[in-house]
C-alpha positions as CSV (number, residue, x, y, z in Angstrom):
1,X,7.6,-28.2,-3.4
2,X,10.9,-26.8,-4.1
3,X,12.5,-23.9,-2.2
4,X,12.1,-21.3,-6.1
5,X,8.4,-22.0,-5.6
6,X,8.0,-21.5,-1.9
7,X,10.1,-17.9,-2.7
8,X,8.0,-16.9,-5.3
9,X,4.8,-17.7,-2.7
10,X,6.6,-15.9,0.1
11,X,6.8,-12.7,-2.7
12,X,3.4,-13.1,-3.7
13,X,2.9,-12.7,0.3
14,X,5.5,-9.8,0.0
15,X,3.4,-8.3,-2.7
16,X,0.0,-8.8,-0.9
17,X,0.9,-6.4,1.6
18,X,2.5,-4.1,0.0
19,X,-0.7,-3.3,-2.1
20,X,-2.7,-3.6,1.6
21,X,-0.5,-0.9,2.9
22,X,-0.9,1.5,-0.1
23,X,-4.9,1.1,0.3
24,X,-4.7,1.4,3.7
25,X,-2.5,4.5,3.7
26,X,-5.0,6.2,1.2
27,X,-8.6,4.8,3.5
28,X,-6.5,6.1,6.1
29,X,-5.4,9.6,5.2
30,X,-9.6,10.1,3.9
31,X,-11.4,9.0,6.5
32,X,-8.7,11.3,9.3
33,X,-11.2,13.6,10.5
34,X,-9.6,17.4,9.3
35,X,-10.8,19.3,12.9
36,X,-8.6,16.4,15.0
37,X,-5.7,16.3,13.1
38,X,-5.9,20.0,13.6
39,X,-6.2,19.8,16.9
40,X,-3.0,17.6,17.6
41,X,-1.0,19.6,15.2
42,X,-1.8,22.3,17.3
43,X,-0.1,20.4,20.4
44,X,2.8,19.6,18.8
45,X,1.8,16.0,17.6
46,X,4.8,15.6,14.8
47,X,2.5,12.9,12.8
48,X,-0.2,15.3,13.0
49,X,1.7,17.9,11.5
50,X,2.7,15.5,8.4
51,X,-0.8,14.3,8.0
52,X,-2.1,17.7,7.8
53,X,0.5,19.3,4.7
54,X,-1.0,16.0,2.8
55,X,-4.3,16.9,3.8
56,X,-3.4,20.4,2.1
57,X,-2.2,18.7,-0.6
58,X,-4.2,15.5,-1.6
59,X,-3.3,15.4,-5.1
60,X,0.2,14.3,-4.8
61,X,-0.5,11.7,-2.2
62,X,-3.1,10.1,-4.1
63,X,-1.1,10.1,-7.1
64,X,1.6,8.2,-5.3
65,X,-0.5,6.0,-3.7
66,X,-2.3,5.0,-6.9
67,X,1.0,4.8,-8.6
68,X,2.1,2.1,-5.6
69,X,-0.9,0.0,-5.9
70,X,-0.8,-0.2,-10.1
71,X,3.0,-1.1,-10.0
72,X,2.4,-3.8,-6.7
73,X,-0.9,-5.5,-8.5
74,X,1.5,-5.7,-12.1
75,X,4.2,-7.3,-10.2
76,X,1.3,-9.4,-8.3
77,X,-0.1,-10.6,-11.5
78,X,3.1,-11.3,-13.3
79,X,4.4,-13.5,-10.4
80,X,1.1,-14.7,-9.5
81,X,-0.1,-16.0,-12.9
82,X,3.4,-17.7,-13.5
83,X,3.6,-18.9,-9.9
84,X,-0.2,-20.5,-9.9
85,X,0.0,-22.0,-13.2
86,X,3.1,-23.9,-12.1
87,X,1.4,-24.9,-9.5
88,X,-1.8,-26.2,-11.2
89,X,0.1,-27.7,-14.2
90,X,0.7,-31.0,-13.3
């Protein structure tokens, strides 16, 4: 294997978790139970606070989220198509 392949796998990788963390983010912010974050917002809990004005406003978080997974899965298959079928061709 030579060292442009291996980079390309190491960006697939890359690209892997960046789509895992923009899913996450958006399983994350819906399954947050509203009454708790309310509850630490209320003690001063500064992630709280944040988590609650997205909560308010769902729209735009879910827009950016969906606009970080569709550009990260392009890039994915783009790379990942090139990248596997010089792999496969022998």
């Amino acid at each position: 294997m030579d060292w442009i392949l291996i980079g390309k796998l190491f960006l697939i990788l890359f690209l892997v978790v960046g789509n895992a963390f923009f899913v996450a983010s958006e399983i994350a912010l819906t399954s947050a139970r509203r009454s708790r974050i309310k509850q630490l917002a209320s003690t001063g809990n500064k992630s709280a606070k944040i988590v609650q004005v997205l909560h308010n406003e769902p729209e735009r978080f879910y827009s950016v989220t969906q606009i970080g997974i569709t550009l990260v899965s392009l890039g994915l298959g783009a790379i990942g198509m090139v990248t596997l079928t010089q792999i496969m061709d022998p």
